[in-house]
N, C-alpha and C positions, 0 to 999 in steps of 0.2 A: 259484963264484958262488952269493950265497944266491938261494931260488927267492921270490919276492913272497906266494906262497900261505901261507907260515910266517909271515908279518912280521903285524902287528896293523898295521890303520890307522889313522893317527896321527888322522885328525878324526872318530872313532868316535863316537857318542852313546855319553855315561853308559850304565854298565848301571845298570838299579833296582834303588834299595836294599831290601830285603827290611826289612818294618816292626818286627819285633823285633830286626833288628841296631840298627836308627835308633835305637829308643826306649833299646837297655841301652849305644849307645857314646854318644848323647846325656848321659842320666843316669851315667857313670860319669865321662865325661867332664869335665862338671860339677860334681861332687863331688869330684875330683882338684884340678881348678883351684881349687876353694873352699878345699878344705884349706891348700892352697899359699898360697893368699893370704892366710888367717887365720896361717898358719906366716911369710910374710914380713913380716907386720905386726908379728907379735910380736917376732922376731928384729929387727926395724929400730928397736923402741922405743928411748929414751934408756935409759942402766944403771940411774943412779946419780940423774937429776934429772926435771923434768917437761916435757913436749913444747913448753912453750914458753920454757923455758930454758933447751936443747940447743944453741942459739949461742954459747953460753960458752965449750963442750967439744968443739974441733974434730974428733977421733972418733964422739961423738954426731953431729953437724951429718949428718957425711959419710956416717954410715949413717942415719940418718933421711930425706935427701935417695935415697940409690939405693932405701932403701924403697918411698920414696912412688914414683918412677921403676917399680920394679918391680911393681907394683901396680895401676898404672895399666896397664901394657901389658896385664897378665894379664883386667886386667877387657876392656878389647880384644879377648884372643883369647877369651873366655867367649862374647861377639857374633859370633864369626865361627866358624864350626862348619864341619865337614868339607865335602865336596861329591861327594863320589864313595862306592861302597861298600867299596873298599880302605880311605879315611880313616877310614870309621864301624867297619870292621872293626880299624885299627889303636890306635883309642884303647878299642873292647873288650878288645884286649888287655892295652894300656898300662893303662886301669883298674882290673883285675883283679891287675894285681899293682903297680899305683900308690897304689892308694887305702888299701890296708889298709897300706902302708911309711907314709905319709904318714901318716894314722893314729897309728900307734908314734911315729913322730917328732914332732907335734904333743903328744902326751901324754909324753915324754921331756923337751921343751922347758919345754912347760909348767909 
């Protein structure tokens, strides 16, 4: 039987976040999601015509619509930011090696 003294209690206060994890998984975080956004805008654009005669070419249509879908969620999660120091810690990570791929891919695209 496990002993209660090993178990973490489930309605624990937050631990505080330590101010320069906040500030570099804040900003990295942010600049990941930017990139991605300016990456799925581009990729959602019409090929061949201009954004407003993309209803012609039901391929255009159907990516121009999850675009705009996709884009909008993203600016969503850009508002709503971590809450714990595990979260701020995991998009330090995720940034560090999100932002500079995104990066490449955005200039590949381009």
């Amino acid at each position: 039987m496990a002993h209660s003294e090993n178990l973490p209690e489930r309605n624990a206060p937050p631990s505080p976040v330590p101010t320069s994890l906040r500030i570099w998984g804040t900003l990295l975080r942010t600049a990941f999601l930017c990139i991605l956004l300016v990456l799925v805008a581009r990729v959602a654009m019409p090929q061949s015509e201009t954004i407003w005669s993309s209803y012609e070419t039901p391929n255009d249509l159907i990516r121009l619509i999850l675009g705009v879908v996709v884009c909008i969620w993203m600016v969503y999660l850009m508002f709503r930011g971590p809450k714990d120091a595990s979260g701020f810690r995991a998009w330090f990570y995720i940034g560090l090696v999100g932002v500079p791929f995104a990066l490449v891919c955005l200039v590949y695209i381009w």
